[in-house]
C-alpha positions as CSV (number, residue, x, y, z in Angstrom):
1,X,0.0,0.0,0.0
2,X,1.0,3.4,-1.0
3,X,2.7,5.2,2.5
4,X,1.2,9.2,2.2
5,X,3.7,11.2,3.8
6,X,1.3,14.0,5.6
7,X,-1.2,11.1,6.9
8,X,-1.4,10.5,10.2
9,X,-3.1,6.8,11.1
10,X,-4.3,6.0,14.3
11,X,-5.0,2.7,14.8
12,X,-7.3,1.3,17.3
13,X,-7.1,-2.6,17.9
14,X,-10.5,-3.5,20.1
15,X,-12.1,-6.4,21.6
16,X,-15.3,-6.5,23.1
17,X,-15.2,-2.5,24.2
18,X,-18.5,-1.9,22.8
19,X,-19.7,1.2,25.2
20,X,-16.0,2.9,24.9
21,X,-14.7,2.3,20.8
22,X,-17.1,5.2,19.5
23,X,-15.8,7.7,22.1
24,X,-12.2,6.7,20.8
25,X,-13.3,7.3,17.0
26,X,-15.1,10.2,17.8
27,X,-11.9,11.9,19.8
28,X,-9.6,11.0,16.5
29,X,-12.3,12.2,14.0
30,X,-12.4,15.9,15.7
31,X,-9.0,16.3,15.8
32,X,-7.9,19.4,14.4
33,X,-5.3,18.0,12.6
34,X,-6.8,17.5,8.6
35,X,-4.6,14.7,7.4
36,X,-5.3,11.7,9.3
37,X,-7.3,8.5,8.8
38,X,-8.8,6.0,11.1
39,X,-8.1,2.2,11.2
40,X,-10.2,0.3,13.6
41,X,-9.4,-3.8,13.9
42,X,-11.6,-5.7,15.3
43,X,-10.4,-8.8,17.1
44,X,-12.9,-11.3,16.6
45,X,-15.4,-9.5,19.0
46,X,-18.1,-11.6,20.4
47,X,-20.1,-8.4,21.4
48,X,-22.5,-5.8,19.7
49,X,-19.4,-4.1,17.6
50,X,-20.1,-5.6,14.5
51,X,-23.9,-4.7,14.7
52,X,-24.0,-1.3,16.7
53,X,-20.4,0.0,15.9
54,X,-19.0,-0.6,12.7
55,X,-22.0,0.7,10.1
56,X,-21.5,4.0,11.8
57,X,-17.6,3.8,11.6
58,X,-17.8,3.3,7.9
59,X,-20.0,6.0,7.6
60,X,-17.5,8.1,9.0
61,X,-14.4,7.3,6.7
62,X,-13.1,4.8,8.9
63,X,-11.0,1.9,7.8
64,X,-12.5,-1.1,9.2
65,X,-10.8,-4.6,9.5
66,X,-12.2,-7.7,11.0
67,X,-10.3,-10.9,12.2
68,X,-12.0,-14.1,12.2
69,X,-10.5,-15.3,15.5
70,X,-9.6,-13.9,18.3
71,X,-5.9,-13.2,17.6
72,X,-4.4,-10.7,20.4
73,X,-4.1,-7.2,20.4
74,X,-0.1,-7.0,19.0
75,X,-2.0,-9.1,16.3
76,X,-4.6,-6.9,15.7
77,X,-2.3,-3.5,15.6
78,X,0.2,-5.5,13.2
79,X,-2.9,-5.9,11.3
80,X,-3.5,-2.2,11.6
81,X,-0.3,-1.0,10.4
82,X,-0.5,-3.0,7.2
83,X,-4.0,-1.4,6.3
84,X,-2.8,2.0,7.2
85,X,-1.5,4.6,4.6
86,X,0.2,7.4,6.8
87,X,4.1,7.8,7.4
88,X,3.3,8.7,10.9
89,X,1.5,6.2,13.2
90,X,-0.6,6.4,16.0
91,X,-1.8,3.7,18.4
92,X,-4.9,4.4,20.5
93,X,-6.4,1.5,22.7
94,X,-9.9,1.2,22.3
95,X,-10.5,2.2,26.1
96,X,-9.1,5.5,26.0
97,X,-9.3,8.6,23.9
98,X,-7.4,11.6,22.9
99,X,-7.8,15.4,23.8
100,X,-7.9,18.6,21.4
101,X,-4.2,19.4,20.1
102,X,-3.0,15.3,19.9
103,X,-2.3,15.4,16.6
104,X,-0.9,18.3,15.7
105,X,1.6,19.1,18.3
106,X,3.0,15.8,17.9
107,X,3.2,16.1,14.0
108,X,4.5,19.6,14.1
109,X,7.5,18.2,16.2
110,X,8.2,15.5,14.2
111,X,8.1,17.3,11.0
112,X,10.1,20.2,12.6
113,X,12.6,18.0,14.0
114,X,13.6,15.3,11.0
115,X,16.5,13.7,13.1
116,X,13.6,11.5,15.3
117,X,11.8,9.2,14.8
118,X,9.8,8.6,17.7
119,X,8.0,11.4,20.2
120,X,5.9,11.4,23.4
121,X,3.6,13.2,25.6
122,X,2.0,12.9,28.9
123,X,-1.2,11.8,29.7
124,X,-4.6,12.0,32.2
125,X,-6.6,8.8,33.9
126,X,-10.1,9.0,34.2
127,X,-11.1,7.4,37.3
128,X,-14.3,7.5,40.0
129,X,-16.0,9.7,37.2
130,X,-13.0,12.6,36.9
131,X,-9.9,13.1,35.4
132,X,-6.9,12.9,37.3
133,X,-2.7,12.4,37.3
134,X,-1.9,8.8,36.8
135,X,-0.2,7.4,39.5
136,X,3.3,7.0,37.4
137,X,3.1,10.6,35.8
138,X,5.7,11.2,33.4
139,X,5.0,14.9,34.2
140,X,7.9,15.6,37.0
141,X,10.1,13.0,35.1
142,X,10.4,14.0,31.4
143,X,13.0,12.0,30.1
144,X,14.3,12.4,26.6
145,X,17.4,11.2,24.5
146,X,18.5,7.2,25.6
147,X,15.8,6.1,27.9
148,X,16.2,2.2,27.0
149,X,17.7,2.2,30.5
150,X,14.9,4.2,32.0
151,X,12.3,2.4,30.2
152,X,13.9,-1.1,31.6
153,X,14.8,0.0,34.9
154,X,12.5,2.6,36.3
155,X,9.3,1.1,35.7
156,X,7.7,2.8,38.6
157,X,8.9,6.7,37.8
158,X,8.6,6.1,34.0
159,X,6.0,4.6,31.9
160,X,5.3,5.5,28.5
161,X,1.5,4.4,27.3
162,X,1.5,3.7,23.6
163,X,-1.2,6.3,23.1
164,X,1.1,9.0,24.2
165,X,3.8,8.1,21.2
166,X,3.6,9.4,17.7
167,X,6.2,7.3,15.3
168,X,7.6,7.3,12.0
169,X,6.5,4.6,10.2
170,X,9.6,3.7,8.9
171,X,11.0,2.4,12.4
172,X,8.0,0.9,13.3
173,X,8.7,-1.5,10.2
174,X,12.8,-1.4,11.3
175,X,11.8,-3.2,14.3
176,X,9.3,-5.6,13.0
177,X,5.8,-4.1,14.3
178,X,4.8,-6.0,18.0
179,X,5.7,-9.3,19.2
180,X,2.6,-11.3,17.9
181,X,4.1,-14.4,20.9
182,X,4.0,-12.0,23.6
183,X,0.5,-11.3,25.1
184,X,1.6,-9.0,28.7
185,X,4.1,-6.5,28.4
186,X,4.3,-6.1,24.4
187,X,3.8,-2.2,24.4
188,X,7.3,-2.4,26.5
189,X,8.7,-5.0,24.3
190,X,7.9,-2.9,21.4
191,X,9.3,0.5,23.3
192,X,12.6,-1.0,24.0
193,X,13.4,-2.1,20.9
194,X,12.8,1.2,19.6
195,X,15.2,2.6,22.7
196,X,17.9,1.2,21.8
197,X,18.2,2.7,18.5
198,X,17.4,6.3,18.5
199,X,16.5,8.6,21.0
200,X,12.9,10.4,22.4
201,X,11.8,13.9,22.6
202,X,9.2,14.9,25.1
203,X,5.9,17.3,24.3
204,X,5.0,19.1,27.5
205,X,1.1,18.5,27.1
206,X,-1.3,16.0,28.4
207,X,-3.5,15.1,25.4
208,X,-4.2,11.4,26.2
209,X,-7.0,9.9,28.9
210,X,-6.5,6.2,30.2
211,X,-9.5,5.1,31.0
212,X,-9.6,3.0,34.6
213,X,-13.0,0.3,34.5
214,X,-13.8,-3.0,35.9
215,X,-13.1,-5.0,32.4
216,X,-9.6,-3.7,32.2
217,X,-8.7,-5.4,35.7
218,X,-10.0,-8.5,35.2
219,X,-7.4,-11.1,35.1
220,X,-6.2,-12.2,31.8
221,X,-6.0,-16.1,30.2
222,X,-2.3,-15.5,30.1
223,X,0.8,-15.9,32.4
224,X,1.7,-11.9,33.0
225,X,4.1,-12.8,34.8
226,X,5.9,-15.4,32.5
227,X,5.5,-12.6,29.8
228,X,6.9,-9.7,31.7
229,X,10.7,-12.3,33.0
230,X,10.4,-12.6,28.8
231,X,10.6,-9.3,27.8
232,X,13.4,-8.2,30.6
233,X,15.4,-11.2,29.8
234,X,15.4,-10.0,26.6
235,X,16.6,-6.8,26.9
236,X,18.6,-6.9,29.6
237,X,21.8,-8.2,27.5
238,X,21.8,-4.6,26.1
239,X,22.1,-3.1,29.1
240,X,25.7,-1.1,29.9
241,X,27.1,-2.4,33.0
242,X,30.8,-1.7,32.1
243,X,30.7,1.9,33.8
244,X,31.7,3.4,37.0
245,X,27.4,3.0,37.5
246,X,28.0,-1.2,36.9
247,X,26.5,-1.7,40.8
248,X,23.6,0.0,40.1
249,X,22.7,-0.8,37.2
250,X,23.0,-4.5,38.6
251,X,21.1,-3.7,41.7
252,X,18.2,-1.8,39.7
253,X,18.3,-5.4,37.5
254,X,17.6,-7.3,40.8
255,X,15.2,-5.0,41.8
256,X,13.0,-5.3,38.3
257,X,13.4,-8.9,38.7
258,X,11.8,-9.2,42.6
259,X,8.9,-6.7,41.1
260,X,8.0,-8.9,37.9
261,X,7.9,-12.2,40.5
262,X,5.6,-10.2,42.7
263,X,3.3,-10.4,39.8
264,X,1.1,-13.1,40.8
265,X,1.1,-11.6,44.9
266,X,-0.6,-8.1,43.2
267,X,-2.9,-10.0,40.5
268,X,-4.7,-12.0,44.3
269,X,-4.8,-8.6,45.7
270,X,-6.9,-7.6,43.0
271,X,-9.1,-10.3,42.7
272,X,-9.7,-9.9,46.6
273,X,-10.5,-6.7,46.0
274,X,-13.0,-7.4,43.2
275,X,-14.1,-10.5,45.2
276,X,-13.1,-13.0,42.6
277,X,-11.9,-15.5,44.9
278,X,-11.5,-18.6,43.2
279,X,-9.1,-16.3,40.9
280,X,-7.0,-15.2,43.8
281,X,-6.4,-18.6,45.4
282,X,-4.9,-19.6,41.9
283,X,-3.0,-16.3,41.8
284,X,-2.2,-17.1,45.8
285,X,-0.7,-21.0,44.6
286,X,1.7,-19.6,42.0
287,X,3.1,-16.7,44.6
288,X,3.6,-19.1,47.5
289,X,5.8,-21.2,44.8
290,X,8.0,-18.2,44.1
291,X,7.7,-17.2,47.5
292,X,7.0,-19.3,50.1
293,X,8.3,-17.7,53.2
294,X,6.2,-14.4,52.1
295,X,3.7,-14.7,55.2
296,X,1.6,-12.6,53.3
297,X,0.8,-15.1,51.0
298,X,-1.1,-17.3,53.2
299,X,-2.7,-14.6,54.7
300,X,-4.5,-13.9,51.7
301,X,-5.0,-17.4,51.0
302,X,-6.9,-18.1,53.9
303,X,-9.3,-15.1,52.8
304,X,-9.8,-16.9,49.7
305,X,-11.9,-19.4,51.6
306,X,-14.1,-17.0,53.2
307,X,-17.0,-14.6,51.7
308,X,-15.8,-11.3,50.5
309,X,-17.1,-9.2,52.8
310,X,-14.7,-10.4,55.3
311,X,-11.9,-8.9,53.3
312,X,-13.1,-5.9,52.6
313,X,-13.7,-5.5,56.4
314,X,-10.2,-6.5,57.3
315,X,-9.8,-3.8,54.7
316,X,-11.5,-1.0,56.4
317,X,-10.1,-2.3,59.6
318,X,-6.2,-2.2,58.5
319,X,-7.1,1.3,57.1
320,X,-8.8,3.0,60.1
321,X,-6.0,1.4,62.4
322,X,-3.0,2.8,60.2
323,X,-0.9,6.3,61.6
């Protein structure tokens, strides 16, 4: 397909988001910016998408792809990127939505600054009904330049929501698209090996919402966990660690590590939370394997066995004792 170089294509891979993919159209259709083109890719949803969704969409000028099984979402945007026609490309989860501005600003960077390949800006959540920071702002961080380290080793001060990046198609193509194998953890994949070629420059506006609902936290059919020791193994080979900063960089390493095999611990506390009990205690088994002197553990394992209501009052309790 012929690339346009003054397109901008924002593709949205969704499954099953029904009540949230017009509101994601609709924020890329206003945009102020003229040259840019919709690709929606539907990943086999089982929903009312087809019926109540995509009639409208095509109506509006959107491209509109539809797998027959349900393939992943780095499937469905590699799927995207071949039906899209713009040099510059935009990934926008079917959740979530853009702000006024996303567009342009991003494209007048890029076009004003031809040595990149790749920009970023910050973002809002929308959560309890408002908008609000996220919890891991990029906002007081702002890295630009080399931030494959960053990206790797500072997890919790900087992450970088694919929504927020504008990229050239040309390295999306360089590094092969996503990891189609990987199901947790492919937007970092994908960021890293973009990282360790060139480097990042930063817009100073927050034109992005993540959207925070109950069908986002429900657990997933695959190992996180498993994905996530993937992904750092990966690229932790090209980290530096021939510098005077050698012991850091090898403590920050351990550090990651203990945090991706915590995975399972955080995934119970959630299902507590949500009351989804017979979740947790499956969770609970795989976290007392990687962990079994983690007192914790057992704690919540033992809640697992009783209604929900008693956890949510040891809850309360825990939170009306604390300093």
């Amino acid at each position: 397909m012929a690339v346009n170089p003054s397109l901008v294509s924002v593709i949205i891979p969704t499954y099953n988001r029904v009540r949230f993919l017009r509101r994601a159209v609709e924020s890329v259709l206003s945009q102020d910016y003229p040259g840019k083109e919709v690709v929606v890719v539907d990943d086999a949803s089982t929903d009312e998408t087809e019926k109540e969704i995509a009639p409208w969409a095509r109506a509006q000028g959107v491209v509109w792809v539809r797998h027959e099984s349900n393939r992943g979402e780095s499937a469905a945007r590699n799927t995207g990127i071949r039906a899209s026609r713009g040099d510059y490309l935009v990934f926008l989860d079917s959740d979530d939505y853009f702000l006024p501005g996303r567009l342009s600003s991003h494209v007048a960077m890029l076009d004003g600054r031809p040595d990149l390949v790749w920009v970023y800006s910050d973002h809002w959540m929308y959560k309890d009904g408002q908008l609000q920071p996220p919890t891991f702002s990029v906002r007081s961080y702002r890295p630009e330049g080399n931030v494959f380290e960053p990206q790797l080793l500072e997890t919790n001060g900087f992450q970088l929501p694919i929504m927020t990046m504008t990229l050239r198609r040309s390295v999306v193509e360089e590094v092969g698209g996503f990891d189609e194998s990987i199901f947790c953890a492919q937007d970092l994949d994908f960021r890293l090996r973009i990282a360790r070629r060139y480097p990042i420059a930063y817009i100073p506006n927050a034109d992005c919402v993540w959207v925070e609902h109950d069908a986002r936290s429900k657990h997933t059919r695959h190992n996180r966990m498993e994905s996530w020791l993937r992904v750092v193994d990966r690229h932790i080979a090209f980290l530096d660690v021939s510098g005077d900063n050698r012991e850091e960089v090898r403590r920050k390493v351990k550090a990651l590590r203990r945090r991706v095999l915590d995975i399972p611990h955080e995934e119970a506390h959630m299902h507590l939370v949500a009351g989804r009990m017979e979740e947790a205690r499956g969770r609970l088994r795989q976290a007392m394997r990687i962990r079994p002197f983690r007192l914790k553990n057992y704690a919540y394992f033992l809640f697992t066995f009783l209604p929900p209501s008693v956890y949510a009052a040891a809850r309360r309790l825990k939170r009306a004792l604390r300093p």
